[in-house]
C-alpha positions in Angstrom: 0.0 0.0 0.0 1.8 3.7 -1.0 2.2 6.2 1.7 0.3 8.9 2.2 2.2 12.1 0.9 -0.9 14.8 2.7 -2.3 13.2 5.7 -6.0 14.5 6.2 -7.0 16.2 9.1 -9.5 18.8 10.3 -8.0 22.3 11.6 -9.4 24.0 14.6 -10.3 27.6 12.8 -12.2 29.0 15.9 -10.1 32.3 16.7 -7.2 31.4 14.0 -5.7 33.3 11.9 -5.4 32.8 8.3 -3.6 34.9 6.0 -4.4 34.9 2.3 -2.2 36.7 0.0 -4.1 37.8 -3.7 -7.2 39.4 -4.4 -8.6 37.8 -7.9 -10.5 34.8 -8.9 -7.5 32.1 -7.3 -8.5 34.5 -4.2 -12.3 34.4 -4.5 -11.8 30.2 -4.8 -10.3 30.0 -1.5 -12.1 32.7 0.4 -15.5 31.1 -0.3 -14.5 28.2 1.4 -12.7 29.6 4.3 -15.4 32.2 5.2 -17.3 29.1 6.1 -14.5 28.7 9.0 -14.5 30.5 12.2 -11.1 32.0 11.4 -9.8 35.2 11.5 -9.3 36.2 7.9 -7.0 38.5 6.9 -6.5 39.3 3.1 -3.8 41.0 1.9 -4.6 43.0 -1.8 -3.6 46.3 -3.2 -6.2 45.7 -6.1 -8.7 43.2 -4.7 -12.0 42.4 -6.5 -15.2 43.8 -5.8 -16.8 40.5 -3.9 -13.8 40.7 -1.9 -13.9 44.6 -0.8 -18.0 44.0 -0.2 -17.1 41.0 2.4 -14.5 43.4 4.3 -17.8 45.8 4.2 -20.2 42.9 5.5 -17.1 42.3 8.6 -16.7 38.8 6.8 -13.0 39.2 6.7 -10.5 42.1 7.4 -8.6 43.1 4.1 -4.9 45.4 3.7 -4.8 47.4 0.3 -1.2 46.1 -0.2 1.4 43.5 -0.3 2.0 41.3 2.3 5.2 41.6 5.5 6.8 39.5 7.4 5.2 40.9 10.3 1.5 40.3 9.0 2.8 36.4 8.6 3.9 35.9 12.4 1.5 33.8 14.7 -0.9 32.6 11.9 -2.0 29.2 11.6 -1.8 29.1 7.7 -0.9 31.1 4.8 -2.3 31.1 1.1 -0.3 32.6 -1.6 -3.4 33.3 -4.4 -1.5 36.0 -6.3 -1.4 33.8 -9.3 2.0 35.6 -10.1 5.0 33.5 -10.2 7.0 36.2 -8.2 4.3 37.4 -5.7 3.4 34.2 -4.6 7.3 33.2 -3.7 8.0 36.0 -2.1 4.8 35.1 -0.1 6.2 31.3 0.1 9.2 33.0 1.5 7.6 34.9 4.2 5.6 31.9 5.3 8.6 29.5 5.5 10.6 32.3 7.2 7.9 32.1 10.6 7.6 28.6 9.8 3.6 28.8 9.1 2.2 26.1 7.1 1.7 27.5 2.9 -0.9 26.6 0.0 0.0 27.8 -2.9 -3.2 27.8 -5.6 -2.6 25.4 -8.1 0.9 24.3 -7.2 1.0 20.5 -5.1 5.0 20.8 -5.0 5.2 24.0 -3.5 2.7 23.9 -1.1 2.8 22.4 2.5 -0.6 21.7 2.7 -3.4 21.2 0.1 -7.3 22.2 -0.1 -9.9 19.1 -0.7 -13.0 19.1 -1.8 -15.6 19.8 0.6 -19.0 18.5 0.8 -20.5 20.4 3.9 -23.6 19.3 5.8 -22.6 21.5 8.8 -21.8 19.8 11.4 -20.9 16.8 8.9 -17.9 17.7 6.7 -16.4 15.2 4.0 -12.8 16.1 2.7 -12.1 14.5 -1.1 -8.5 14.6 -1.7 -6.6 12.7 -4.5 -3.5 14.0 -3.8 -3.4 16.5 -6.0 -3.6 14.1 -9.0 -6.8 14.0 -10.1 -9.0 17.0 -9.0 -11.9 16.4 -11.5 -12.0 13.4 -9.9 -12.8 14.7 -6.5 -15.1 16.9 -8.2 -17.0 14.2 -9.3 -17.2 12.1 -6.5 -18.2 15.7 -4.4 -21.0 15.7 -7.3 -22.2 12.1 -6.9 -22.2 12.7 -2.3 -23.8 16.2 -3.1 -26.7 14.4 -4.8 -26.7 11.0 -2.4 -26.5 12.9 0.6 -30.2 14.5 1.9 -29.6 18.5 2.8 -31.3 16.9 6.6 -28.3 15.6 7.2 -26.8 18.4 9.3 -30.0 19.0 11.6 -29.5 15.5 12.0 -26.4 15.9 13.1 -26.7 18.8 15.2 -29.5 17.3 17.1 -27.6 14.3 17.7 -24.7 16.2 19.1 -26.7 17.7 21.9 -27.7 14.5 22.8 -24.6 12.9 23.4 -24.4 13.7 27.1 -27.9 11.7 27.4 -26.6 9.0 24.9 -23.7 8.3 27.2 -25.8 6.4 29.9 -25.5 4.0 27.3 -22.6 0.9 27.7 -19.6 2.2 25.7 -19.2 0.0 22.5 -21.9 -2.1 20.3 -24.8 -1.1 22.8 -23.9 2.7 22.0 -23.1 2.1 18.7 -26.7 0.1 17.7 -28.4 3.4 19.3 -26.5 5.9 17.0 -26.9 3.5 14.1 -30.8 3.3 14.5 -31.5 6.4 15.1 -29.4 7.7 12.1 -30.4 5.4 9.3 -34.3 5.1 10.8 -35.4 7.3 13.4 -33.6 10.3 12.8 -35.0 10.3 8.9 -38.2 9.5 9.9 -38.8 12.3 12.7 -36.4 14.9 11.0 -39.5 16.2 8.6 -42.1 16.8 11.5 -39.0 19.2 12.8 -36.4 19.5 15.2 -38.7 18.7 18.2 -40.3 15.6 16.8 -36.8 14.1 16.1 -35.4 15.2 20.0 -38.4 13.0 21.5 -38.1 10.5 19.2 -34.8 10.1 19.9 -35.7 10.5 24.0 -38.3 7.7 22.8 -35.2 5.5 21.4 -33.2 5.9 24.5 -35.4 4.7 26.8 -35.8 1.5 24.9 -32.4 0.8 24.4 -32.1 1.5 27.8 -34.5 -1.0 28.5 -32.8 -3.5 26.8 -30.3 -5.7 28.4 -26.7 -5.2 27.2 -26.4 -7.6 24.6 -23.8 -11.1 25.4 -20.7 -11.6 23.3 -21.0 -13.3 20.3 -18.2 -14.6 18.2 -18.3 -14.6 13.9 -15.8 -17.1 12.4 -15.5 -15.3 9.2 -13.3 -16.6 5.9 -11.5 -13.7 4.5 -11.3 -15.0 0.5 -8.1 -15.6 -0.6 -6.4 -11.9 0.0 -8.6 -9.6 -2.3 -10.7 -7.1 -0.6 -13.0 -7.7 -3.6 -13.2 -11.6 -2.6 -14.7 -10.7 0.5 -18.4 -11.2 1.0 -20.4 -8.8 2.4 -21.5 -10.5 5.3 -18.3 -11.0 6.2 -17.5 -6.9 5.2 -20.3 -6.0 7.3 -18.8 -8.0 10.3 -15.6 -6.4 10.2 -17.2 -3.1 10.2 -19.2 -4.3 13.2 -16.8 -5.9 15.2 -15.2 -4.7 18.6 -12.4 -6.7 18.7 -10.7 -8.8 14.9 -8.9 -11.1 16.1 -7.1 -12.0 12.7 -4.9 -15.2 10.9 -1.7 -13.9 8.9 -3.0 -15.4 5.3 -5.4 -11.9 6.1 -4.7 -9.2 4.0 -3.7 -5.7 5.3 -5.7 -4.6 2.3 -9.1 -6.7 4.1 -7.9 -5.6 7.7 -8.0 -1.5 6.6 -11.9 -1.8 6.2 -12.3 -2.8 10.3 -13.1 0.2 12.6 -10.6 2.4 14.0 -11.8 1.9 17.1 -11.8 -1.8 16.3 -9.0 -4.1 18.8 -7.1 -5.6 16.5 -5.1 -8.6 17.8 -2.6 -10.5 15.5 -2.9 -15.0 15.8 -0.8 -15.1 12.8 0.1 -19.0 12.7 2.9 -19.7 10.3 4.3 -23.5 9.5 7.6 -24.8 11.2 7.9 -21.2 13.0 6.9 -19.1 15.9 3.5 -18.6 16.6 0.6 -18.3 18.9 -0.5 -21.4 20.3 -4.0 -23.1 19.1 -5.2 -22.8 23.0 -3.8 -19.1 23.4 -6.0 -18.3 20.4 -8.5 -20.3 21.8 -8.4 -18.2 25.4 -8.1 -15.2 23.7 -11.5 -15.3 21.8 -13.2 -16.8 25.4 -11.8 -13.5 27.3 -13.1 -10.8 24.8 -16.1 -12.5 23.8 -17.0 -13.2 27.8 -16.5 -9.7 28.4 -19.4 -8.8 26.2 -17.3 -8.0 23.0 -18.8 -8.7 19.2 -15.3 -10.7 18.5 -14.5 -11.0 14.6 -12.2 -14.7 14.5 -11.2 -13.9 10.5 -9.1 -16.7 8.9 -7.7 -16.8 5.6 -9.8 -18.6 3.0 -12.8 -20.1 4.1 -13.3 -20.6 8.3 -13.7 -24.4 7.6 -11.1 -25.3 5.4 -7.9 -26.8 7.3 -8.6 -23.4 9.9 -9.1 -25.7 13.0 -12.9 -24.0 13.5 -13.6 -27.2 15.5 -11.6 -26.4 18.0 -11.8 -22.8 18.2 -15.7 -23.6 18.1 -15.7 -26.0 21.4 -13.9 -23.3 23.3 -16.9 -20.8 22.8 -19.5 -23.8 23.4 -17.6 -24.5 26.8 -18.2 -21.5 28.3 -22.1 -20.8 26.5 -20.8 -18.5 24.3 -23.0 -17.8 21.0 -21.4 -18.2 17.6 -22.0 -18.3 14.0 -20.1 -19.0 10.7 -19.5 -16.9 7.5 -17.8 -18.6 4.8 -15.3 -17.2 2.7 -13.8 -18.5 -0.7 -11.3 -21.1 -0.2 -7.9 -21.2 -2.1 -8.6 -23.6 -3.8 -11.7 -21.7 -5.8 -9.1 -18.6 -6.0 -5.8 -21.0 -7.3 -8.4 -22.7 -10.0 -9.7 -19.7 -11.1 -6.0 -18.3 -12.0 -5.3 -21.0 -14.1 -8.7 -20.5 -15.7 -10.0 -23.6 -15.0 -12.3 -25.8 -13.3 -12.2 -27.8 -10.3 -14.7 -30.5 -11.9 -14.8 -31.1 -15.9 -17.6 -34.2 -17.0 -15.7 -36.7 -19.1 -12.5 -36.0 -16.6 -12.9 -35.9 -12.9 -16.2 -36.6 -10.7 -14.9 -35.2 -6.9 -11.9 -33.1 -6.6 -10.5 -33.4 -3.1 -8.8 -30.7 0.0 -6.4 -32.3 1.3 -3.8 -31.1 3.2 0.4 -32.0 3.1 1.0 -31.8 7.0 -1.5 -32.8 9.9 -1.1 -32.6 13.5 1.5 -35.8 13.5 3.5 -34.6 10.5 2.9 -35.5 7.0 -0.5 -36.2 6.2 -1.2 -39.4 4.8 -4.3 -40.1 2.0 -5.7 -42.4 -0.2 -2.7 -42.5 -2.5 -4.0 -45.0 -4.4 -7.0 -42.8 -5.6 -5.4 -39.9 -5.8 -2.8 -41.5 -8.3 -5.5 -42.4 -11.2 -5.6 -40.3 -14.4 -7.6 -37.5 -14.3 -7.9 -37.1 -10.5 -7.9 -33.5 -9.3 -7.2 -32.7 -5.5 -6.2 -29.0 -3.9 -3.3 -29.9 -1.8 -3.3 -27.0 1.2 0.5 -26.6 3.2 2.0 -28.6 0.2 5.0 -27.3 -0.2 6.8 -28.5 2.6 5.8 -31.7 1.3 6.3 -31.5 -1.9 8.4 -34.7 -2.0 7.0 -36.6 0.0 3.5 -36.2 -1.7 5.7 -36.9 -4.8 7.1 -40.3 -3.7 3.7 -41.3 -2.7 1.7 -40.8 -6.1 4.2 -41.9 -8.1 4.5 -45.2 -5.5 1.0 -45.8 -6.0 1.2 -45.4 -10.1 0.5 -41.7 -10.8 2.3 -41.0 -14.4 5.4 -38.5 -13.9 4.1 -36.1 -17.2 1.0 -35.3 -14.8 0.1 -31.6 -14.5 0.6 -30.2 -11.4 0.2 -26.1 -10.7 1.4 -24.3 -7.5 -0.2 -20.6 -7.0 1.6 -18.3 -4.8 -0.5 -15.3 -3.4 -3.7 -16.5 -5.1 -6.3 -13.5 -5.9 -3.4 -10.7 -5.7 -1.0 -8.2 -7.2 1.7 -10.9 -6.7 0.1 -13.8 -7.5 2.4 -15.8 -9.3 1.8 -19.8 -10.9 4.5 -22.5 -11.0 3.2 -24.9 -13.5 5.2 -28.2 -13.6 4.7 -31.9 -13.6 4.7 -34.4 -11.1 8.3 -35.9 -11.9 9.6 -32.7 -11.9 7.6 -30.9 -9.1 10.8 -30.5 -6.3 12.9 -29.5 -8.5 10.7 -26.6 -10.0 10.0 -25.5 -6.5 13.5 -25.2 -5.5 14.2 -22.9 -8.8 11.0 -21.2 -8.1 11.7 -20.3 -4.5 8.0 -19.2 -3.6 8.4 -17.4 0.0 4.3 -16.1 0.3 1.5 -19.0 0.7 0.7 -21.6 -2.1 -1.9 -24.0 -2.8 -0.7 -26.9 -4.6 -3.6 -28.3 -7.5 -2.5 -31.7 -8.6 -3.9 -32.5 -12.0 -4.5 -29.0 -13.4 -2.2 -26.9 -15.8 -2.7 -23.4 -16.6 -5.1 -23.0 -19.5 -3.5 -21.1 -22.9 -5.5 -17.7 -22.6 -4.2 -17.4 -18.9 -3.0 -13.5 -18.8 1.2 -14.5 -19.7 2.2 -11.9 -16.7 0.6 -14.6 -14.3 1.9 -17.2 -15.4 5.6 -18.5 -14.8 6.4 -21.9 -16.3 9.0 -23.9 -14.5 10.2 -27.6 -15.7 7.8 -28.7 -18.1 
């Protein structure tokens, strides 16, 4: 993920001063947006335009007929060169880097320390649109498409609830606070806001008292399967849980992509499990969803793939059951859907294969044994999870048991993502081409499958065919 080069945050304006250097149309942009602030504006314009002069009438802003001085710079808390001369607005950039004051200079990203989003403003409610300076019609468009979405009650909406927040914070802190706000600002709030601002305060009165009434809700756990590592993989239910969630506690095969659309407020606690190296034991993980979930949290368990797929949900499961906790299950798409679909093929064909099988290369004991025997007929297809460890091994077996050496075999690193990468190989050769392919992320191993032709080429690697 790139780094942020402007980091967005919201200015306290109330009894600040902003200086604004320019008096034309760069200097009209800008003003319209700031007199919206509680700042102290001070504009700084030997010929300023006539909307300008007519707001320093109106007491909207305080304007100097001429050119900016170091003094007028000193103590403000941010400086806009809108001169739209090359000259004027460096000597302003000068002035402003001299008392170290933070500078916006209109249309020029490099030379500014700060930059302008779009606003959409449903005082209180404020959303900045910023694109890092890269694509302002962009932001334009998207401040067009939440202008139109967005109903002009929103603010009353807002400002009512604001009062109310001393009353609201009787409430439990967490999801018992949070379902009140919710309701009342996708149902109640809506509903009341058109009889007026008194119809909406007792409604909302109305909607404290029953949530009042209710008992704070028990923890509840979600096992949740976060797709193979696309954001776009992941379903909605499971989206919707991660949004809901007081405490994620996540696998490593989870994205950082996937883990960005949890809550701020959100505890997020790391049980990455990794093969043959440090990690947090099965029980630990076990305890650790017992203490939050005990405690009255909504705990979020999200595992790679799909919760039921080689995830050890049993176990996890029995934990919650032993102490009466509530749970439920959200499936995700397995890596074996995501690895098939990047060769561009099927896990079942008629005419070729009837079952494919999950199996996994290591179990609790070590290597995992299977039916070798079955596995080694013509045309078998099985998804081999934690295969490459065992890559041998699995390889001595089939071939033990008859499997030809010239069949296909296809290891996907990083299934769904930027990085994905495909080994495709053979049977006889498949150690070898995973010791000249070095794969370092996660790989699902799909005996029986070869990458089809119209594959896109930049996916596709082929190693010792």
């Amino acid at each position: 993920m790139d780094a942020m080069q402007h980091y967005p945050v919201f200015l306290n304006t109330r009894a600040a001063r902003i200086v604004l250097s320019g008096g034309s149309e760069a200097a009209l942009a800008k003003l319209r947006l700031l007199m919206k602030t509680e700042a102290n504006l001070h504009v700084f314009a030997p010929d300023a335009a006539p909307e300008i002069i007519s707001w320093a009438n109106a007491g909207a802003l305080t304007l100097h007929r001429r050119a900016l001085k170091a003094e007028d710079v000193a103590g403000a808390a941010l400086v806009y060169a809108a001169d739209e001369d090359e000259a004027r607005d460096s000597q302003t950039a000068t002035l402003a880097h001299s008392a170290r004051v933070l500078l916006n200079i209109v249309d020029n990203l490099e030379g500014s320390d700060f930059i302008t989003p779009a606003i959409v403003d449903r005082d209180p409610v404020t959303i900045a649109i910023g694109t890092e300076g890269a694509a302002p019609v962009l932001a334009r468009q998207i401040k067009a498409d939440l202008e139109a979405r967005l109903p002009s009650s929103l603010g009353a909406l807002a400002r009512i609830g604001k009062a109310f927040r001393h009353a609201a914070d009787t409430l439990p802190m967490g999801r018992v606070r949070r379902a009140f706000w919710t309701e009342y600002y996708t149902q109640t709030g809506p509903a009341s806001i058109s009889k007026g601002e008194a119809a909406t305060k007792a409604a909302l009165n109305t909607l404290l008292a029953q949530h009042l009434a209710e008992a704070q809700a028990e923890g509840h756990v979600i096992f949740a399967g976060a797709g193979p590592g696309d954001p776009e993989l992941l379903t909605l239910k499971a989206r919707r849980a991660l949004h809901e969630a007081d405490v994620v506690i996540y696998d490593r095969l989870v994205s950082p992509a996937i883990l960005e659309l949890a809550r701020r407020e959100a505890l997020m606690l790391s049980a990455g499990k990794e093969g043959f190296g440090a990690a947090m034991s099965q029980a630990d993980i076990n305890a650790l969803i017992v203490k939050h979930a005990s405690a009255g949290a909504q705990v979020l368990r999200l595992k790679g793939g799909d919760p039921a797929v080689f995830a050890r949900l049993d176990e996890e499961i029995e934990a919650c059951e032993a102490r009466g906790i509530a749970f439920s299950i959200v499936p995700g798409i397995t890596a074996a859907s995501a690895s098939a679909a990047a060769l561009g093929q099927s896990l079942t064909k008629r005419g070729r294969n009837t079952e494919a099988r999950l199996v996994t290369g290591h179990d609790m004991q070590g290597y995992a044994d299977q039916d070798w025997k079955s596995l080694a007929r013509a045309g078998e297809v099985a998804a081999i999870y934690m295969g490459k460890r065992a890559a041998r091994f699995i390889q001595g077996r089939l071939l033990m048991h008859g499997a030809a050496a010239n069949t296909p075999v296809s290891l996907v690193e990083n299934a769904s993502l930027p990085n994905q990468r495909i080994v495709a190989t053979t049977l006889g050769q498949l150690p070898s081409a995973l010791a000249e392919a070095a794969l370092t992320g996660p790989a699902l191993t799909l005996l029986g499958l070869a990458p089809r032709d119209a594959v896109t080429p930049t996916l596709k690697q082929e190693v010792a065919q």
